[in-house]
C-alpha positions in Angstrom: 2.4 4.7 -32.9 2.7 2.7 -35.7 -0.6 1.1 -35.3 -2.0 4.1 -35.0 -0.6 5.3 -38.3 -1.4 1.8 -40.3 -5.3 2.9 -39.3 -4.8 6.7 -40.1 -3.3 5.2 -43.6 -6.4 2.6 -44.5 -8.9 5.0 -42.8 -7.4 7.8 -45.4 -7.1 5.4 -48.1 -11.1 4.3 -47.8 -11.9 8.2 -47.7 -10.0 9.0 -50.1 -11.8 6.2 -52.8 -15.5 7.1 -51.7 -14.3 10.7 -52.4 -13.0 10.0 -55.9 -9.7 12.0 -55.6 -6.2 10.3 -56.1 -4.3 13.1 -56.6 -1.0 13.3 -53.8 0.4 16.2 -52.1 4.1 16.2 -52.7 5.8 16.2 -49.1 9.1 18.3 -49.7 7.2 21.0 -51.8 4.8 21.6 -49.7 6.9 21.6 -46.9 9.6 24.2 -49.3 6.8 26.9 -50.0 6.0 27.0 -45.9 7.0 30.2 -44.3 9.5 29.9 -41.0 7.3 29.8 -38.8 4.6 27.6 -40.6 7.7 24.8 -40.9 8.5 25.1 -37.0 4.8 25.0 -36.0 4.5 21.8 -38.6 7.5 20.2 -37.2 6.5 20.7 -33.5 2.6 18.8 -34.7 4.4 15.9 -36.0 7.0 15.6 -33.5 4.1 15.8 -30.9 1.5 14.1 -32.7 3.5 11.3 -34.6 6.8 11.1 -32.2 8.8 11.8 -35.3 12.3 13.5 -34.6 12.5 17.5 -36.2 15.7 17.4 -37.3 15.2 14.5 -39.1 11.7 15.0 -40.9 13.3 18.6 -41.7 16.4 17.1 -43.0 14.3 15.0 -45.2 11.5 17.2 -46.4 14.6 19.8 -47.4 15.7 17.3 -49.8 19.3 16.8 -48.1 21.6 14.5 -49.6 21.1 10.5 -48.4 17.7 11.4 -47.0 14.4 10.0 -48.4 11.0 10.2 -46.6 10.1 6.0 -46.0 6.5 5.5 -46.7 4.9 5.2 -43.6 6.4 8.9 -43.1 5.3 10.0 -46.6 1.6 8.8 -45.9 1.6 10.2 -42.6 2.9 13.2 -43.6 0.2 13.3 -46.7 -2.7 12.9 -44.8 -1.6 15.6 -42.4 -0.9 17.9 -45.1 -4.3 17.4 -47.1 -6.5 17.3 -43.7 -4.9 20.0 -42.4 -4.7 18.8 -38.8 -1.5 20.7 -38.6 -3.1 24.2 -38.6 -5.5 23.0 -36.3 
C-alpha cells in the first residue's frame, strides 16, 4: 500500500509541476462541506482503495481533538480529492 501511495504522491507531484498549479485542497474542509452520503461514499473509496480505517480518517478529517491527518494520509487524501477518483 504504501508503495503504492509513495508513486501516486511523486506521479501527482510531477503532474502537478508540468501543470503549473500549487494550490492544495484542504482535507477537513472539503471533507466538512460533503453531504451524508457523499462522506460515507468517500470513506468507503478510501477504505477500499487505500485500506485506511473509516472511523479513523472520519475522526481526523472532523477535526476531533488529538487527531491530525500524517502526511502520507493528507497527500493521499489530496490527490483523491483534486482527481476526483472518489466520484468515480
Amino acid at each position: 500500500m504504501f508503495i503504492f501511495v509513495a508513486k501516486l504522491t511523486i506521479t501527482f507531484d510531477v503532474n502537478k509541476r508540468k501543470m503549473g498549479k500549487s494550490e492544495n485542497v484542504n482535507p477537513m474542509v472539503y471533507y466538512q462541506n460533503l453531504s451524508k452520503k457523499e462522506k460515507s461514499q468517500f470513506l468507503l473509496y478510501l477504505s477500499t482503495r487505500y485500506g485506511m480505517k473509516a472511523n479513523t480518517i472520519s475522526r481526523k478529517l472532523a477535526k476531533k481533538p488529538n487527531s491530525k491527518l500524517n502526511k502520507l494520509e493528507e497527500v493521499t487524501i489530496q490527490a483523491v480529492i483534486e482527481e476526483s477518483l472518489w466520484k468515480r
